[in-house]
C-alpha positions as CSV (number, residue, x, y, z in Angstrom):
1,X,-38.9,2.4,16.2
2,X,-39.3,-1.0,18.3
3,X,-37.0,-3.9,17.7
4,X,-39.4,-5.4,15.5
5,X,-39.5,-2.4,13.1
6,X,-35.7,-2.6,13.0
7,X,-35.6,-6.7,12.0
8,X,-38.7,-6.0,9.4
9,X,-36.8,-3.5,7.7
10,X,-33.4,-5.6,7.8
11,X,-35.0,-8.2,6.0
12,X,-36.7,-5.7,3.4
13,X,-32.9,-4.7,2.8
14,X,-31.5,-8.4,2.5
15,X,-34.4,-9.1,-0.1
16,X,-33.9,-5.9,-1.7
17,X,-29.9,-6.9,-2.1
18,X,-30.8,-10.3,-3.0
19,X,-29.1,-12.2,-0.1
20,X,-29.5,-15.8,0.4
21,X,-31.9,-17.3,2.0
22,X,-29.4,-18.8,4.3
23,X,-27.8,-15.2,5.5
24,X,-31.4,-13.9,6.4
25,X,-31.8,-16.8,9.0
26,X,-28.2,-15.8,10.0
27,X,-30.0,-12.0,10.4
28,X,-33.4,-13.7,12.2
29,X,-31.0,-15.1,15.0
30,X,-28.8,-11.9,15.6
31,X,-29.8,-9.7,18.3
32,X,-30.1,-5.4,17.0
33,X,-28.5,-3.5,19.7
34,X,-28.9,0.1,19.8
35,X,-26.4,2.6,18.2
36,X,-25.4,4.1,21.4
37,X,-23.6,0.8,22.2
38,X,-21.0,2.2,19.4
39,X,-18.3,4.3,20.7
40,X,-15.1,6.1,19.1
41,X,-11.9,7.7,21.5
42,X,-9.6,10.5,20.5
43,X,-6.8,8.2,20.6
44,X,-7.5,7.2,17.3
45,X,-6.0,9.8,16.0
46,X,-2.4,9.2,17.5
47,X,-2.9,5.8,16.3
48,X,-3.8,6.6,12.9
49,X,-0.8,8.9,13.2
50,X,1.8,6.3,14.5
51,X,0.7,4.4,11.5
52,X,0.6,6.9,8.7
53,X,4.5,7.8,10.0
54,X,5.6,4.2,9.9
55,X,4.2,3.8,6.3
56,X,5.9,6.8,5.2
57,X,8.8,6.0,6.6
58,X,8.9,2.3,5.3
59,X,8.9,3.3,1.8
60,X,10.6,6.1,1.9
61,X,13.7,4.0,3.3
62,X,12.6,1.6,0.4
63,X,13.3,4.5,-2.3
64,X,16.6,5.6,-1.2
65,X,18.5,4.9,-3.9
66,X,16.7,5.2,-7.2
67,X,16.3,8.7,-7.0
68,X,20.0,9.2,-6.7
69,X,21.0,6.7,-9.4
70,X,23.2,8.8,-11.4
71,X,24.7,10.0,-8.2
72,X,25.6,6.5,-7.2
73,X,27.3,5.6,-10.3
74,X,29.3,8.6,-11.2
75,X,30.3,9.7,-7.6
76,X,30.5,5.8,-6.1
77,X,30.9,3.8,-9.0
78,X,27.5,2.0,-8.5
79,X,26.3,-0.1,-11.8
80,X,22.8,0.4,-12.5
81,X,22.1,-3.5,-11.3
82,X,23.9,-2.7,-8.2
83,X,21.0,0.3,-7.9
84,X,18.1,-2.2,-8.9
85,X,19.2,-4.7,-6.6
86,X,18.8,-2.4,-3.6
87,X,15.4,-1.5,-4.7
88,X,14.7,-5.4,-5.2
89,X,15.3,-6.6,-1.7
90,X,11.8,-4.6,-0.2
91,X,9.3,-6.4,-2.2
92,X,11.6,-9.5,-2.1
93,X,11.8,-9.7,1.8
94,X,8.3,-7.6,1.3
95,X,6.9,-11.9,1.3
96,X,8.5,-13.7,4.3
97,X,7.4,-10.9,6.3
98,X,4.1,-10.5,4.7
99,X,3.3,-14.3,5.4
100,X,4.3,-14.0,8.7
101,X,2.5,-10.9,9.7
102,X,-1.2,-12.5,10.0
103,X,0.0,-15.4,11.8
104,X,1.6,-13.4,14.3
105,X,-1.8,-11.1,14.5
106,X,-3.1,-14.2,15.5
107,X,-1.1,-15.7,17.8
108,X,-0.4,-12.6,19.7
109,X,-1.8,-9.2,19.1
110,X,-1.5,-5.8,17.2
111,X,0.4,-4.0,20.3
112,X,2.9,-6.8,20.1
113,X,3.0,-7.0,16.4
114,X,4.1,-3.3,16.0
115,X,6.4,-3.5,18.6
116,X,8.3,-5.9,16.6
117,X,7.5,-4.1,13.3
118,X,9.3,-0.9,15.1
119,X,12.1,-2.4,16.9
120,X,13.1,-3.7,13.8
121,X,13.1,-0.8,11.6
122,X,14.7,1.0,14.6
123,X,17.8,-1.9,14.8
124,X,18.0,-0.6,10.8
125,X,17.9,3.2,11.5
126,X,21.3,2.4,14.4
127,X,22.9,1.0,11.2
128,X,22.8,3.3,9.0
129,X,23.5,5.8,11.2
130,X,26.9,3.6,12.3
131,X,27.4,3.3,8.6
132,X,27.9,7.2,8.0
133,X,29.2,8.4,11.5
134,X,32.0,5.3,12.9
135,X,32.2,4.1,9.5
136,X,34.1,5.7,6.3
137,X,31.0,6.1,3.6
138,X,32.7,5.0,0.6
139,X,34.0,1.6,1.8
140,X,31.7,-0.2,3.7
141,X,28.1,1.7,2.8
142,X,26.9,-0.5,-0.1
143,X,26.9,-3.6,2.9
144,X,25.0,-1.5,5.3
145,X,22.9,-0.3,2.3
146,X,22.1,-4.1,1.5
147,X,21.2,-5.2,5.2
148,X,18.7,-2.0,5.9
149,X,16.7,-2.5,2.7
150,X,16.2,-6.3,3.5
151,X,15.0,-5.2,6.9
152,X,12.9,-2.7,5.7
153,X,11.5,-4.9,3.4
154,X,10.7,-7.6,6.0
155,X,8.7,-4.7,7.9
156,X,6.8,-3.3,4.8
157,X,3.6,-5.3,6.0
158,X,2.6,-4.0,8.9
159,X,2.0,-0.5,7.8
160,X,-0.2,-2.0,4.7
161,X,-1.5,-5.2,6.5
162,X,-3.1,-2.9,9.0
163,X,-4.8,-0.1,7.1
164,X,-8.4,-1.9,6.7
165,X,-8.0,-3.1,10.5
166,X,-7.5,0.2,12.0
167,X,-10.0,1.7,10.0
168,X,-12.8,-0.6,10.7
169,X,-11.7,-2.0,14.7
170,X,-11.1,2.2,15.6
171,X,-13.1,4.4,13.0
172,X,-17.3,4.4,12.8
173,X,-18.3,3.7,8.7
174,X,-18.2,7.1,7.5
175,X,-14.6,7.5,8.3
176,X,-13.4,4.3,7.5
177,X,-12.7,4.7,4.2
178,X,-11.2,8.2,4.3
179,X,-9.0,6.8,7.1
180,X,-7.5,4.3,4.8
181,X,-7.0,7.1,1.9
182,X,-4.7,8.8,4.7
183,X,-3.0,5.7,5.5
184,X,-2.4,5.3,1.7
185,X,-1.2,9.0,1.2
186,X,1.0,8.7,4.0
187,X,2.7,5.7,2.0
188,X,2.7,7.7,-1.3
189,X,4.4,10.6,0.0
190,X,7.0,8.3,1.7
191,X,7.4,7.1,-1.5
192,X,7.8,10.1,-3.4
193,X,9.6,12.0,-0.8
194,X,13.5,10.7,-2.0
195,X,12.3,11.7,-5.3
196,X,12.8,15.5,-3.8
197,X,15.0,15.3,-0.9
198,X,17.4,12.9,-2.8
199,X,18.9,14.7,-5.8
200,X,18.1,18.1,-3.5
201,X,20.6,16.9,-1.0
202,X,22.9,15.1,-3.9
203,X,23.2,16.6,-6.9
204,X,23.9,15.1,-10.2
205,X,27.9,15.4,-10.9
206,X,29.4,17.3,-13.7
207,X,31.2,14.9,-15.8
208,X,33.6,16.8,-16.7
209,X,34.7,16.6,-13.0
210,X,34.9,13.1,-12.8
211,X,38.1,11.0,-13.5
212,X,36.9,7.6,-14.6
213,X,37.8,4.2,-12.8
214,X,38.5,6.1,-9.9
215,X,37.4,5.7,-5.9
216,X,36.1,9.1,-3.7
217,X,38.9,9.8,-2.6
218,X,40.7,10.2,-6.1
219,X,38.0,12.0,-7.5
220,X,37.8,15.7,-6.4
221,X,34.1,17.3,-6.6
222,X,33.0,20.5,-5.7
223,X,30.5,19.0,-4.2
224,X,30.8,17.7,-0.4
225,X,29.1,14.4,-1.6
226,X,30.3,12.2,1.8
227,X,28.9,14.6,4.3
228,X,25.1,15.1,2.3
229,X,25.1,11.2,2.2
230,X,26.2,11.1,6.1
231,X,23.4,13.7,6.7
232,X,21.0,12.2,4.7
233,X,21.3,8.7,6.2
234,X,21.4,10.1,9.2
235,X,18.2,11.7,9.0
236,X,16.4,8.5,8.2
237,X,18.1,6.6,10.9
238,X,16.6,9.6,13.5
239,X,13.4,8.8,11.4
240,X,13.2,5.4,12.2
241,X,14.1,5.4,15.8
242,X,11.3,7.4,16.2
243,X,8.9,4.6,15.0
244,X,9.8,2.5,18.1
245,X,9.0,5.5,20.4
246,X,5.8,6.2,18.9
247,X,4.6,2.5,19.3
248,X,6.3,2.7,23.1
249,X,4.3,5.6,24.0
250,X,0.3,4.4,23.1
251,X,-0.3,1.3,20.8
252,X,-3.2,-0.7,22.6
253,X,-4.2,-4.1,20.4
254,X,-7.8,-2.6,20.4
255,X,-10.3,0.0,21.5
256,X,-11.7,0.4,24.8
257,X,-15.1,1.2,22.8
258,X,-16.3,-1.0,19.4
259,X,-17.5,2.0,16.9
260,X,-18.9,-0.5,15.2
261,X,-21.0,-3.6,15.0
262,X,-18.6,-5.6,12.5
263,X,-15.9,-4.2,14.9
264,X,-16.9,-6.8,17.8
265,X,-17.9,-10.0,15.1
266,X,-15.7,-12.9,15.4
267,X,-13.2,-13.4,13.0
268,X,-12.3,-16.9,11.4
269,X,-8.9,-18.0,12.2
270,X,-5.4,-17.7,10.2
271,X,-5.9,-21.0,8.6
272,X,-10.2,-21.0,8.3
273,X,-9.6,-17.6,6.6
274,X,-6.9,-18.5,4.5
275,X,-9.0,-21.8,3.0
276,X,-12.0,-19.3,2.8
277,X,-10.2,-16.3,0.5
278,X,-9.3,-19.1,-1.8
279,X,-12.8,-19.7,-2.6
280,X,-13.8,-16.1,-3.2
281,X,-13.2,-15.2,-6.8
282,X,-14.7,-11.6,-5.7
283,X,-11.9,-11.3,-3.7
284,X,-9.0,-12.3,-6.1
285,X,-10.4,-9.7,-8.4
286,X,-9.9,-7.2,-6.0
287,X,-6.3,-8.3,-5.3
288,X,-5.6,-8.7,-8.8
289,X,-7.0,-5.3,-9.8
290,X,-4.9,-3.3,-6.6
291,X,-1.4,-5.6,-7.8
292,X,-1.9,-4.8,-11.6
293,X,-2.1,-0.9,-10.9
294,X,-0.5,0.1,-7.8
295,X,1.9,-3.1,-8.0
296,X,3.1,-2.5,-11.5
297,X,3.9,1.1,-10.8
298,X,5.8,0.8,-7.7
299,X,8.0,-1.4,-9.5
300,X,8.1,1.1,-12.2
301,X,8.5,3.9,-9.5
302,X,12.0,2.3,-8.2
303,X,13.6,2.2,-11.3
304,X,11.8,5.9,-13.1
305,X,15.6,7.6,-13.5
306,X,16.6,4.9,-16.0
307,X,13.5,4.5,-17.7
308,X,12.5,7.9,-18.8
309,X,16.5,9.4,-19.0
310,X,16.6,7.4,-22.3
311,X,13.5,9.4,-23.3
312,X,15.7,12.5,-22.7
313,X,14.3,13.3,-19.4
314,X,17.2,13.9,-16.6
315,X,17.5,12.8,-13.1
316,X,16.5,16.0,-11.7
317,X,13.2,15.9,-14.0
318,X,12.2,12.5,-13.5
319,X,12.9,13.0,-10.0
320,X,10.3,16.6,-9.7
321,X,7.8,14.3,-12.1
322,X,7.6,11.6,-9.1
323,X,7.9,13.6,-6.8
324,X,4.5,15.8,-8.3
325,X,2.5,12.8,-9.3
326,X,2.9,10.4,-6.3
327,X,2.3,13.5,-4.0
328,X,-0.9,13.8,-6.4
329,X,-2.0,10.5,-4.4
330,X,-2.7,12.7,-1.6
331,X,-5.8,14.8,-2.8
332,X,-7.1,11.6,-4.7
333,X,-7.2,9.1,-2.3
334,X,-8.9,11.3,0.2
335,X,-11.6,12.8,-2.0
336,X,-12.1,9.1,-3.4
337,X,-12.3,7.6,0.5
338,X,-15.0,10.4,0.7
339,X,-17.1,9.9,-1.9
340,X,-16.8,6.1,-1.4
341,X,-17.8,6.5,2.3
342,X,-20.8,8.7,0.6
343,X,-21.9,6.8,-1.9
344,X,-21.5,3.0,-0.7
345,X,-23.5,1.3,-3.4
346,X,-21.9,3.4,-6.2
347,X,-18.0,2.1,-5.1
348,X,-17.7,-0.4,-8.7
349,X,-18.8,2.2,-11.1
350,X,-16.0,4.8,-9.2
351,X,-13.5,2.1,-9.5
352,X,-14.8,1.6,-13.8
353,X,-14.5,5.6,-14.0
354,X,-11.3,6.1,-12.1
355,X,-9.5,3.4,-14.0
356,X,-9.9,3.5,-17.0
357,X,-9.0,7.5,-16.9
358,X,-5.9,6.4,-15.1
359,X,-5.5,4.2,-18.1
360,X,-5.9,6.5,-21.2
361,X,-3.5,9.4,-18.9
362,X,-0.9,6.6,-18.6
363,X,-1.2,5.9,-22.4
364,X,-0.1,9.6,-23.6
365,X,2.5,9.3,-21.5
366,X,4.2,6.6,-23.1
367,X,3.4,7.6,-26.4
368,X,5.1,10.7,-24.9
369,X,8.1,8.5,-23.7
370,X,8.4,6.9,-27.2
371,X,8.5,9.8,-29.8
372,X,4.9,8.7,-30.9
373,X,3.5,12.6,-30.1
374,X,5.5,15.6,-30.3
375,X,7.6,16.1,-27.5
376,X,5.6,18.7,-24.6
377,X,7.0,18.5,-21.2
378,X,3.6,19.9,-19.6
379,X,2.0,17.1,-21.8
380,X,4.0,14.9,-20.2
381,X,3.6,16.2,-16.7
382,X,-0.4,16.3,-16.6
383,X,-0.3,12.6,-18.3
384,X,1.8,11.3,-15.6
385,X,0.0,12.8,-12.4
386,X,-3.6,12.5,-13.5
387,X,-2.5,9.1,-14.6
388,X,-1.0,8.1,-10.8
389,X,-3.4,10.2,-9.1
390,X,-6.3,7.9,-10.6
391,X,-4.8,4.1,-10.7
392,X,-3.5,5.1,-6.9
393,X,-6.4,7.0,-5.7
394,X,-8.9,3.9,-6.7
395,X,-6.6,1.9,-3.5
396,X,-9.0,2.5,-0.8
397,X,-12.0,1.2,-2.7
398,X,-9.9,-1.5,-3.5
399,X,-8.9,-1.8,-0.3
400,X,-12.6,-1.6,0.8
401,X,-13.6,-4.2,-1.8
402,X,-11.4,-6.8,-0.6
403,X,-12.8,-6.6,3.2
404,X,-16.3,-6.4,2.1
405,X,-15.9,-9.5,-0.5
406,X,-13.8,-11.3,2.2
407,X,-15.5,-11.1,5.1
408,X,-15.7,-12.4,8.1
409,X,-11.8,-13.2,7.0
410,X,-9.9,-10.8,9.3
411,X,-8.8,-7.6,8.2
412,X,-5.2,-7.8,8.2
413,X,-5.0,-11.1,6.3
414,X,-7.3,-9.9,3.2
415,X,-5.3,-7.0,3.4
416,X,-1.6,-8.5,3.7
417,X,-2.7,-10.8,0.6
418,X,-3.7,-7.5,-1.1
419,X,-0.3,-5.9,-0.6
420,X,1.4,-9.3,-1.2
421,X,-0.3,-9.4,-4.3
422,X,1.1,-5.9,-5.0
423,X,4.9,-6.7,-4.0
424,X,4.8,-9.7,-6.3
425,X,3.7,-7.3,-9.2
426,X,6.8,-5.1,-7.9
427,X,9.0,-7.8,-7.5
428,X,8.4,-9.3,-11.2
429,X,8.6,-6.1,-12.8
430,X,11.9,-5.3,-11.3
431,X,13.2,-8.9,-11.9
432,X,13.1,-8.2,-15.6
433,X,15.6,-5.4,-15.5
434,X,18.1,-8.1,-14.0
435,X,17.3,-10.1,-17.0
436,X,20.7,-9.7,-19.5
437,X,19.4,-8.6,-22.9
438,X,15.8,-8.5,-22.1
439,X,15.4,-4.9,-20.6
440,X,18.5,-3.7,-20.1
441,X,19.3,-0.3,-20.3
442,X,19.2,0.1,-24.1
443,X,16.4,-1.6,-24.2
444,X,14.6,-1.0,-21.2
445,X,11.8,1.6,-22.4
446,X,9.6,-1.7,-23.2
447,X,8.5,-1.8,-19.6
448,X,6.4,1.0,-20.6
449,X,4.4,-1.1,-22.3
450,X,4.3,-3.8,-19.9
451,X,3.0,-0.9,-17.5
452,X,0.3,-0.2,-20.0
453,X,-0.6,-3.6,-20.6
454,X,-1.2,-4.2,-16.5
455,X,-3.6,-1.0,-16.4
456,X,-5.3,-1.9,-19.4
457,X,-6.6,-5.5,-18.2
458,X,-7.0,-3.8,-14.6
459,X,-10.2,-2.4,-16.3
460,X,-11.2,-5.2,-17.3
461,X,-11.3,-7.1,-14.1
462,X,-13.1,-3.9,-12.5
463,X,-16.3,-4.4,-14.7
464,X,-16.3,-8.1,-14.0
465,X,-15.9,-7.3,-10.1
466,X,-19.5,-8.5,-8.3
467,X,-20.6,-6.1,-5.6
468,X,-21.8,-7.2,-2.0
469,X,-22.9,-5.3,0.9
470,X,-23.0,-7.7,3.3
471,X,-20.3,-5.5,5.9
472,X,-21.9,-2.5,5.4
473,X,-25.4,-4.1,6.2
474,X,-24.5,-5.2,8.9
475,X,-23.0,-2.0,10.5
476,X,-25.7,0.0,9.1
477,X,-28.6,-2.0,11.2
478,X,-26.4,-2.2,14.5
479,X,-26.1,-6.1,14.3
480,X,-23.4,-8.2,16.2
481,X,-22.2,-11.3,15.9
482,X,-20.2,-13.8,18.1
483,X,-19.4,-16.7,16.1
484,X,-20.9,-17.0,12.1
485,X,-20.2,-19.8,9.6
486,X,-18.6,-17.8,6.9
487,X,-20.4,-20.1,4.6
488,X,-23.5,-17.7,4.9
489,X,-21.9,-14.3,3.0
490,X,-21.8,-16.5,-0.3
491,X,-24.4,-15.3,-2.7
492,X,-25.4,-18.8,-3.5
493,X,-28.9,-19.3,-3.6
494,X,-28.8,-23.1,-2.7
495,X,-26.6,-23.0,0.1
496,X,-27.8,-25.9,2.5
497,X,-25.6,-25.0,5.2
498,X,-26.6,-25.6,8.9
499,X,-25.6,-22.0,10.4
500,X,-24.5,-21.8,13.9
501,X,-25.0,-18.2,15.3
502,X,-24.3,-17.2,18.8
503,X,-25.4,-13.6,19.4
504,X,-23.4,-10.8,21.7
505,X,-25.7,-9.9,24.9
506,X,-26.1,-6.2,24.9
């Protein structure tokens, strides 16, 4: 097929997509270069690895604690707002860092980014090892415990800021989307991981053996309880050392070979980009849609044990049921990437279907959690994981939606306003638990309705969501371009924009 052939039949696409008239003079001017141009490297694997093991180890540092509540406050004499504050400071600090993150992307580069991201979280992994090793536990942990959640909160954003630009600057199209539902497991299953190891390591007291108003040392378990803690810090502390090395070892800003054309296409600039993702009401539904699911439930996540123990549900079973539905993420977020990778044009109506399952799953639940049906702990189980597997699994079509609707915004600023988006959600939902009287622990089983509420209007935003196709043209006729006035990606049909368009020489 000539050259020719290939621009007849990209315009036969844009007219078939309805595309303005503006973006097919964009098309006219842009040069098709031939496939083989587009290479990938095995090395994307080790840094899809590094990646994936930075995001899991993030938020498992960031659900340390709320797994082991009832540990905390019968063995250490935690209060439960002692416990809620530790889980606030991630998706508090989650925002400095998160606003900092693109602007440092870029000023400098990814290598140089990550390396910060990594020395940080290793500086918090020395402390808490300190904390458990040179330091008695019971006296000064809950200061070290403070400092190393508001560090790993300031480094959350790297690991989600950066799953849409590793995917597209080091994975051709087909794997781009699956990539991100790895990236997105790997965070899951850090997430879901204390929910296991936690009340595995520390058990829930007898208490019968506990003497009230007493410190450690007057209390007298069976239990070693001071050297699981000192192993179990210790053991994230190795974890996140390791981040550092990883980076150390291969962590390049980019790929010696574009797999793709969008892959080599100018960016707009921190501020350009910023001004343009306030214009795109396309975008802010994906954001909105990603914070109101996965937003809401992280919040919910962190503070599980003392919803559902008023619903007669211990520690140990609330912590198996997290454990079981976030590790459900896993499956559903690769076989979604898959079929959204197959199936490009059908991503809306998988997001409509996926949601609004999650949504009725997540409804028996809490009618579960309130009395409303008879009590059925298998009930309760297949609610909750088909539930999380769906509003979590539906992430990297979000994910995907917000680059495609965005675009030519840079990757890791559509994506760090995504996951800002998503921390705010987190951080409101938590706040209300510090409220006195509003949901506090007698009263606190109304955030199940405030979790039903955010799913329900999620669908709701999913069917008014507008799909475009512009990315995924591009890639799929092998065009590049140098320098593009984002102004011509806006279905507008009136446009009247002058377009500058420089073209990459092949």
């Amino acid at each position: 097929m000539t050259r020719s052939d290939d621009r007849d039949r990209l315009f036969r696409s844009a007219s078939e997509n309805d595309f303005t008239a503006s973006f097919r003079s964009v098309l006219s001017s842009c040069q098709i270069l031939p496939r083989e141009v587009f290479r990938t490297t095995p090395a994307r694997w080790y840094i899809l690895f590094t990646l994936c093991w930075m995001g899991f180890i993030q938020n498992f540092i960031g659900n340390t604690w709320g797994p082991i509540t009832e540990v905390m406050k019968k063995v250490y004499l935690w209060s439960d707002e002692r416990v809620s504050m530790l889980a606030l400071w991630t998706p508090v600090f989650f925002v400095p860092g998160a606003l900092v993150f693109p602007w440092l992307m870029a000023a400098t580069n990814m290598r140089t980014v990550m390396l910060i991201n990594s020395s940080l979280l290793a500086l918090s992994g020395i402390i808490k090892i300190l904390s458990v090793t040179v330091i008695p536990v019971d006296n000064y942990l809950i200061y070290t415990a403070h400092v190393t959640q508001i560090i790993n909160g300031l480094c959350g954003a790297a690991p989600f800021s950066s799953i849409m630009y590793i995917s597209v600057n080091w994975f051709p199209v087909k794997e781009q989307l699956v990539v991100a539902g790895i990236i997105i497991s790997c965070i899951n299953v850090g997430v879901a991981v204390p929910f296991i190891l936690g009340p595995s390591l520390l058990p829930e007291p007898n208490v019968t053996d506990i003497l009230l108003n007493k410190t450690l040392e007057e209390n007298h378990f069976d239990y070693d309880y001071e050297s699981y803690m000192r192993w179990y810090l210790v053991i994230q502390g190795v974890c996140m050392l390791l981040c550092l090395v990883f980076t150390l070892i291969y962590f390049p800003s980019r790929p010696r070979y574009a797999p793709t054309a969008t892959a080599v296409t100018a960016r707009l600039d921190f501020l350009e980009g910023i001004k343009i993702l306030l214009k795109r009401g396309n975008f802010w539904l994906a954001v909105l849609m990603f914070s109101l699911t996965t937003g809401t439930f992280n919040g919910y996540g962190l503070t599980l044990d003392t919803i559902v123990t008023k619903s007669g549900i211990s520690q140990s079973q609330a912590g198996y049921i997290g454990f079981a539905a976030l590790l459900s993420c896993v499956p559903a977020n690769l076989i979604v990437g898959a079929l959204g990778g197959t199936f490009p044009t059908r991503k809306k109506l998988m997001t409509i279907i996926i949601l609004i399952t999650g949504t009725v799953s997540m409804a028996v639940f809490v009618a579960e959690l309130e009395y409303w049906l008879p009590r059925s702990m298998p009930v309760v189980w297949v609610s909750v994981i088909l539930g999380v597997m769906c509003l979590t699994g539906c992430a990297p079509l979000l994910f995907d939606m917000s680059t495609e609707s965005s675009h030519p915004v840079s990757e890791d600023l559509s994506s760090t306003v995504m996951v800002l988006g998503n921390q705010l959600m987190s951080l409101i939902f938590i706040a209300l638990i510090q409220i006195p009287h509003l949901v506090d622990a007698e009263h606190r089983d109304k955030l199940n309705f405030v979790l039903l509420g955010s799913f329900s209007l999620s669908v709701l935003l999913s069917i008014l969501y507008r799909p475009t196709h512009v990315r995924e043209m591009i890639d799929a006729n092998s065009i590049t371009v140098d320098q593009l006035d984002y102004r011509s990606f806006q279905q507008v049909e009136n446009a009247g924009y002058s377009i500058e368009v420089s073209c990459i020489e092949s």
